[in-house]
DSSP file (Angstrom, degrees, kcal/mol; ACC not computed):
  #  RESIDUE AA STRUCTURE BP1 BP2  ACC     N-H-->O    O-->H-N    N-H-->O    O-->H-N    TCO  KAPPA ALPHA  PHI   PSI    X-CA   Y-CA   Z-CA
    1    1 A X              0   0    0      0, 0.0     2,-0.1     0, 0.0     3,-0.1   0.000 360.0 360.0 360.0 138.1  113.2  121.3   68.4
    2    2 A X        -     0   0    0      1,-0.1     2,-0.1     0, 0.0     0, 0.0  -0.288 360.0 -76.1-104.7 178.4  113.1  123.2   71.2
    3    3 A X        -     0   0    0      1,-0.1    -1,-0.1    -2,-0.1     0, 0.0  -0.500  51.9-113.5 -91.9 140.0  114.0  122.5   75.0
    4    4 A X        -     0   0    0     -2,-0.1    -1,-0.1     1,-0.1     2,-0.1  -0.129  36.3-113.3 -76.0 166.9  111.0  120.3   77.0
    5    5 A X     >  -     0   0    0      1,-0.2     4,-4.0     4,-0.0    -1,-0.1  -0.420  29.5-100.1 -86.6-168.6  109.2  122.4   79.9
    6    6 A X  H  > S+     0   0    0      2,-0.2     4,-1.4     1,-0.2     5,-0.4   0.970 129.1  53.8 -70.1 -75.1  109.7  121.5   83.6
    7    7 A X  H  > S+     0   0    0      1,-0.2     4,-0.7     2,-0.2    -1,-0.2   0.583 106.8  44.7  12.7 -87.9  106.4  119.9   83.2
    8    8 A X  H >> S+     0   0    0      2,-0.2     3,-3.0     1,-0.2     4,-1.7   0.955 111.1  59.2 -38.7 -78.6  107.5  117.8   80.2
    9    9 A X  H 3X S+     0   0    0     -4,-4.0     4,-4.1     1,-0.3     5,-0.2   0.837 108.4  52.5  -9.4 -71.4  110.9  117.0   82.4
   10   10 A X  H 3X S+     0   0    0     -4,-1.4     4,-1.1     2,-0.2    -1,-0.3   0.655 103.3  48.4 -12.4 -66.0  108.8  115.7   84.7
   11   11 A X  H <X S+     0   0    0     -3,-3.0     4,-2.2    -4,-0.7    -2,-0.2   0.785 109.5  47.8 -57.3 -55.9  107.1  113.8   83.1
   12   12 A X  H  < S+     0   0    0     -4,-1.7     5,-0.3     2,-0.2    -2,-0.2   0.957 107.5  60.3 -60.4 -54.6  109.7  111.9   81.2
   13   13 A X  H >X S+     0   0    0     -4,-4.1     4,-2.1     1,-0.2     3,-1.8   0.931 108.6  44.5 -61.0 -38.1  111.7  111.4   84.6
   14   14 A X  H >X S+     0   0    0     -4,-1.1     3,-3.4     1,-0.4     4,-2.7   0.984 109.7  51.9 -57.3 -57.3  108.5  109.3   86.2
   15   15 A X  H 3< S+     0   0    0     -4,-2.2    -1,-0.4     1,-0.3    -2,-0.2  -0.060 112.8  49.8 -84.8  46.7  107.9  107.3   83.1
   16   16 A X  H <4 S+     0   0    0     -2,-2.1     4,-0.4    -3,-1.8    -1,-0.3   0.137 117.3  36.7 -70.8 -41.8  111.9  106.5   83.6
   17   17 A X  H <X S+     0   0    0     -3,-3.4     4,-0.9    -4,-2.1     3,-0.3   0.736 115.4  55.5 -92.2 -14.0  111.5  105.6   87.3
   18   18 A X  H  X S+     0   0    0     -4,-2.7     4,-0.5    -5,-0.4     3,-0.2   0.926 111.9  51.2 -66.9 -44.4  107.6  103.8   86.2
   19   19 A X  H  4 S+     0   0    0     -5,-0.4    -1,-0.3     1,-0.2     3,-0.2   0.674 103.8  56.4 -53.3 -37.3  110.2  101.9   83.7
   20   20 A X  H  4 S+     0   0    0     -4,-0.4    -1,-0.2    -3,-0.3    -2,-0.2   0.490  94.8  64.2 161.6 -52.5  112.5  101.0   86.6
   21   21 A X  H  < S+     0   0    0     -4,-0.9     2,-0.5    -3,-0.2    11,-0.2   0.739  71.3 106.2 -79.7 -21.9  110.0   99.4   88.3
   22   22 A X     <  +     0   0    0     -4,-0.5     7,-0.1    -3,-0.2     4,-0.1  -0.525  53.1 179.0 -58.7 112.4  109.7   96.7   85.4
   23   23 A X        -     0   0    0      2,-0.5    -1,-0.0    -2,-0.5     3,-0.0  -0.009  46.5-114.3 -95.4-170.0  111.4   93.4   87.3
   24   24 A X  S    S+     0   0    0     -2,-0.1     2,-0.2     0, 0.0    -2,-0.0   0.445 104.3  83.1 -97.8 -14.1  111.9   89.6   85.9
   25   25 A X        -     0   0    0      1,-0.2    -2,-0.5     0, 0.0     0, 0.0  -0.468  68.4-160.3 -71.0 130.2  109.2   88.9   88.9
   26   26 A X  S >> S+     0   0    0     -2,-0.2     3,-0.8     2,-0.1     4,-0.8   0.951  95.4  59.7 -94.4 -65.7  105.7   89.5   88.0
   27   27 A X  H 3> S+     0   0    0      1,-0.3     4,-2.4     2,-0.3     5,-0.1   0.726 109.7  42.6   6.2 -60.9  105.2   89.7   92.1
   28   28 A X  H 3> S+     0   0    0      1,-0.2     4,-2.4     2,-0.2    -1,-0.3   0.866 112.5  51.4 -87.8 -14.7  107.7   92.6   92.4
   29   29 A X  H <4>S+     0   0    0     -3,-0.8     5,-0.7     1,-0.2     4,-0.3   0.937 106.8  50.2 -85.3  -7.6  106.5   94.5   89.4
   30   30 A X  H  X5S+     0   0    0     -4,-0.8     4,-0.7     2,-0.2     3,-0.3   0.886 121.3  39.1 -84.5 -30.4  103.1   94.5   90.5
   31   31 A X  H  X5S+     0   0    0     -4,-2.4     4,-2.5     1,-0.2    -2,-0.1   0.945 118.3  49.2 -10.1 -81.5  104.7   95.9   94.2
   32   32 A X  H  X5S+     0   0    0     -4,-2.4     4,-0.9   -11,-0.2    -1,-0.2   0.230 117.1  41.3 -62.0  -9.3  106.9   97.9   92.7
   33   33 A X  H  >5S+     0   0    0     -3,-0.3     4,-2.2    -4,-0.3     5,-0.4   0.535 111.0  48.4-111.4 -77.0  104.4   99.2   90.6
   34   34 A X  H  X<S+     0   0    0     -4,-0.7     4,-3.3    -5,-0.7     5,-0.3   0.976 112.2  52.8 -42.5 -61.7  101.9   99.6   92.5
   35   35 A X  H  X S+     0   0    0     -4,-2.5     4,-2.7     1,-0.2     5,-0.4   0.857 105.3  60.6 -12.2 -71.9  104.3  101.4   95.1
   36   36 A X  H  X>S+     0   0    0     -4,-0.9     4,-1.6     2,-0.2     5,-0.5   0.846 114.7  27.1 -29.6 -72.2  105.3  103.5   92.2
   37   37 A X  H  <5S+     0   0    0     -4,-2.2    -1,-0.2     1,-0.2    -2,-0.2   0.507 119.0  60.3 -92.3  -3.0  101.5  105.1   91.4
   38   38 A X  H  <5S-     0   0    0     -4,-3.3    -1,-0.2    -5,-0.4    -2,-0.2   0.847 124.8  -8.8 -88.5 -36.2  100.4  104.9   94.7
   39   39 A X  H  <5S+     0   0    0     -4,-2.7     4,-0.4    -5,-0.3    -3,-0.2   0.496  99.0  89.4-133.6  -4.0  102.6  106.8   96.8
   40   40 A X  T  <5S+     0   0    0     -4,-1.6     3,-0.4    -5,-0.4     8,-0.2   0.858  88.3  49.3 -93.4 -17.4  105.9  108.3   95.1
   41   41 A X  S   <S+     0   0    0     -5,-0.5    -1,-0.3     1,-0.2    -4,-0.1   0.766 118.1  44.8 -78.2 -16.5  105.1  111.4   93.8
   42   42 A X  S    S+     0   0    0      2,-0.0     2,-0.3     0, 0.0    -2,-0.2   0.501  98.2  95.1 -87.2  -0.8  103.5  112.2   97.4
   43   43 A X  S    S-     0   0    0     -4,-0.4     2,-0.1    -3,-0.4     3,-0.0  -0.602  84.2 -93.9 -93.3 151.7  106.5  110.7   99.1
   44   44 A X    >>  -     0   0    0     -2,-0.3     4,-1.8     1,-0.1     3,-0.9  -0.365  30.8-112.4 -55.6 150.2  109.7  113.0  100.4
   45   45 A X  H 3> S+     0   0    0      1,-0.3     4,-2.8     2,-0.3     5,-0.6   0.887 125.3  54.1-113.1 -57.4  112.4  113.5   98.6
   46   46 A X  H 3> S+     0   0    0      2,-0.2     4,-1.4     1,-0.2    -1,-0.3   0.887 106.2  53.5 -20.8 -60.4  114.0  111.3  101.4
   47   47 A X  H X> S+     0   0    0     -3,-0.9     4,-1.6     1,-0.3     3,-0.8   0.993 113.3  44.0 -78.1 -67.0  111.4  108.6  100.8
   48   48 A X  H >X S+     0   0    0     -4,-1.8     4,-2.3     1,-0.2     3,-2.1   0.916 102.4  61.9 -55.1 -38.4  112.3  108.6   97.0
   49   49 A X  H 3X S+     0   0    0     -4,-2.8     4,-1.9     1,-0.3    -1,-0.2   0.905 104.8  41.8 -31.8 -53.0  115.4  108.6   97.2
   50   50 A X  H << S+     0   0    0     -4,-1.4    -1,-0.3    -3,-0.8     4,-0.3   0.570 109.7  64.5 -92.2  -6.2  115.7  105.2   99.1
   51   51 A X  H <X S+     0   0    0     -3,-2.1     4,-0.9    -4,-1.6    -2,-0.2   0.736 109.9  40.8 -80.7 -30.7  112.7  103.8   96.5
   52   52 A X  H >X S+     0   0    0     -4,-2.3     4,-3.7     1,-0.3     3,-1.9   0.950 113.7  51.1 -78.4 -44.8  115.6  104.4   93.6
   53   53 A X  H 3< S+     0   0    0     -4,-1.9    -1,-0.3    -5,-0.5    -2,-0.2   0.794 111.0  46.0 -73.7 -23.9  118.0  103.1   95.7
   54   54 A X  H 34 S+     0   0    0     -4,-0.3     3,-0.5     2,-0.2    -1,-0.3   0.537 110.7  53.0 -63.2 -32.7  115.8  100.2   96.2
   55   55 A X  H << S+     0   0    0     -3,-1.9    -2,-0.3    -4,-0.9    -3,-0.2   0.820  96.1  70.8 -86.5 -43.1  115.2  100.0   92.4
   56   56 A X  S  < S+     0   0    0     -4,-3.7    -1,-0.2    -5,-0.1     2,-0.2   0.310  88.1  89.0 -56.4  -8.4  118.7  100.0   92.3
   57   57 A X  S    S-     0   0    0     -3,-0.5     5,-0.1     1,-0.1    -3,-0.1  -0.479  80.8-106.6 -81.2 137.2  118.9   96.2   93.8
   58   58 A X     >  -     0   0    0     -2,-0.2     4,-1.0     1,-0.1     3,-0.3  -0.397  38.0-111.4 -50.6 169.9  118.8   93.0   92.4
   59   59 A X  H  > S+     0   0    0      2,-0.2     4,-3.5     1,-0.2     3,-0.4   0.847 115.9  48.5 -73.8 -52.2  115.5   91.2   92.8
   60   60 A X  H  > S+     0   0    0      1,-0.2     4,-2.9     2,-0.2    -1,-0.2   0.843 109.7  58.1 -74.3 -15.4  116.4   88.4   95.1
   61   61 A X  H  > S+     0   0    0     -3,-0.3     4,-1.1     2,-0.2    -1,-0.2   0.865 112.0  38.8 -75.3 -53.5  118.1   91.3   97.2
   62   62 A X  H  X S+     0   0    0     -4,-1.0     4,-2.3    -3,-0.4     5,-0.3   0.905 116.8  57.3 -68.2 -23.9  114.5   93.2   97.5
   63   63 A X  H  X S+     0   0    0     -4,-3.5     4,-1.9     1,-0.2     6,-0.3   0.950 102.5  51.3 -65.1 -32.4  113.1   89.5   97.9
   64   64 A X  H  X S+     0   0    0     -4,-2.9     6,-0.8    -5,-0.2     4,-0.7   0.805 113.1  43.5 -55.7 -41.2  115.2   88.9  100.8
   65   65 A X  H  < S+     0   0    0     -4,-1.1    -1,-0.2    -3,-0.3    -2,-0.2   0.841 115.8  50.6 -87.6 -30.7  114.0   92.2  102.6
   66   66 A X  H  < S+     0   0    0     -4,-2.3    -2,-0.2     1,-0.2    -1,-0.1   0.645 112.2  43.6 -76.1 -23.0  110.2   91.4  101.5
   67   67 A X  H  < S-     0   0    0     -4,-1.9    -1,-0.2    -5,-0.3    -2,-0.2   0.832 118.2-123.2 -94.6 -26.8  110.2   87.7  102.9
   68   68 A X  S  < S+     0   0    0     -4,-0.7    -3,-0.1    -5,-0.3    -4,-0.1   0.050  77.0 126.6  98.3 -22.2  112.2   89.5  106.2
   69   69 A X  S    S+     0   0    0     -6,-0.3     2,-0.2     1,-0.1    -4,-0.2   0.509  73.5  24.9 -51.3   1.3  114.9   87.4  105.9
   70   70 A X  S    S-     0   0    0     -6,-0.8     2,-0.8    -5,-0.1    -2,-0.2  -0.911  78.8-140.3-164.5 131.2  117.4   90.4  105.7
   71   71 A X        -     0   0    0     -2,-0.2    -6,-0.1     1,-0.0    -5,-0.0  -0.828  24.0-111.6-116.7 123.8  116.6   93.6  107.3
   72   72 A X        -     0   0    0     -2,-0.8    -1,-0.0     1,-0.2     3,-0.0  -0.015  16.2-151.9 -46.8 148.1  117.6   96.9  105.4
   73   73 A X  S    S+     0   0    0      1,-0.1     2,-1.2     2,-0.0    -1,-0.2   0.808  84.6  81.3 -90.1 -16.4  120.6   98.9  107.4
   74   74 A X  S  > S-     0   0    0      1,-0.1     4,-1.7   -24,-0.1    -1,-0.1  -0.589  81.5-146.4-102.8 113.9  119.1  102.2  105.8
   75   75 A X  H  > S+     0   0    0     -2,-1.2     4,-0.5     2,-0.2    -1,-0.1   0.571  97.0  57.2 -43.9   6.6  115.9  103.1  108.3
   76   76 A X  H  > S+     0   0    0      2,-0.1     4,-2.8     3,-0.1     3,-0.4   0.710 104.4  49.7 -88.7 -60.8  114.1  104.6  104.7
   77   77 A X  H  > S+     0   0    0      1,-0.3     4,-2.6     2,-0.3     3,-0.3   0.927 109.3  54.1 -44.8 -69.8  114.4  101.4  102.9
   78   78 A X  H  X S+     0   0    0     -4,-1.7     4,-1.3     1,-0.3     3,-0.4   0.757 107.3  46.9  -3.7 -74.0  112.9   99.9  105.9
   79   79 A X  H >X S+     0   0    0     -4,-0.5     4,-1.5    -3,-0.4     3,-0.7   0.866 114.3  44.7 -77.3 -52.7  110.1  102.1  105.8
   80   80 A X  H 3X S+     0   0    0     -4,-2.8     4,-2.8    -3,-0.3    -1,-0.3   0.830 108.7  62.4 -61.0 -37.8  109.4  101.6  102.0
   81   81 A X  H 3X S+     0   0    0     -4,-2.6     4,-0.7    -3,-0.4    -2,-0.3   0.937 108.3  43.7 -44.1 -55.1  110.0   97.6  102.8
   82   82 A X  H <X S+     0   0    0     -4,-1.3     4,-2.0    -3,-0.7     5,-0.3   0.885 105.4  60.2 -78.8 -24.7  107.0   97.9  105.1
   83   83 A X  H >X S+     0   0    0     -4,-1.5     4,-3.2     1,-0.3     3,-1.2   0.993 108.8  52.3 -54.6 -69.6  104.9   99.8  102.8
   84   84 A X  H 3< S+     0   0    0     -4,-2.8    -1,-0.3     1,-0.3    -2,-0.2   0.484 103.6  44.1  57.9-123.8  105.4   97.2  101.0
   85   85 A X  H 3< S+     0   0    0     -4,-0.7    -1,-0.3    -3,-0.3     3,-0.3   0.560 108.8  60.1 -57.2 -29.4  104.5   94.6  102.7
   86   86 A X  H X< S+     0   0    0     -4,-2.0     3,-1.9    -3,-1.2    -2,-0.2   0.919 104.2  57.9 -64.5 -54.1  101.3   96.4  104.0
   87   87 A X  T 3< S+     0   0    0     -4,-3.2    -1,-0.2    -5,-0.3    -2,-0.2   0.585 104.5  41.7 -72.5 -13.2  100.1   96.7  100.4
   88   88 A X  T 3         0   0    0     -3,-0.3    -1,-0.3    -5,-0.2    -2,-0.2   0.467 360.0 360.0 -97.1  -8.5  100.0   93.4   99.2
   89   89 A X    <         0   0    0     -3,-1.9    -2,-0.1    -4,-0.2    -1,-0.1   0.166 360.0 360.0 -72.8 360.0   98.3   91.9  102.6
């Protein structure tokens, strides 16, 4: 078997981070989800970055930032927080 293209690479790494997005919350995976096919391949390397790192959370941790009750210290997260919020309104 021979070595995947970039393409292929590609490919696998979304449907890893699409995977990622899969919560114990039906609330944050449809977010997270949504998030996911709406905006991250169009997003800055910046902007993903702080969505993995976000992925990277426990639930009640992202719930905490989505209800406002805790405000992320990193300004990206922030910005993905309001995205967010915007999209489920």
């Amino acid at each position: 078997m021979g070595t995947m293209s970039k393409a292929q690479q590609q490919e696998v790494y979304l449907a890893q981070v699409r995977w990622r997005c899969r919560r114990g919350l039906r609330e944050l995976d449809v977010l997270l989800m949504g998030y996911f096919d709406q905006y991250f391949t169009k997003s800055s390397a910046e902007q993903q970055a702080a969505f993995l790192a976000l992925l990277d959370m426990q639930d009640p941790a992202i719930l905490s930032y989505l209800t406002g009750n805790v405000k992320p210290e990193n300004p990206a997260i922030v910005d993905i927080i309001q995205q967010l919020t915007r999209s489920r309104v």
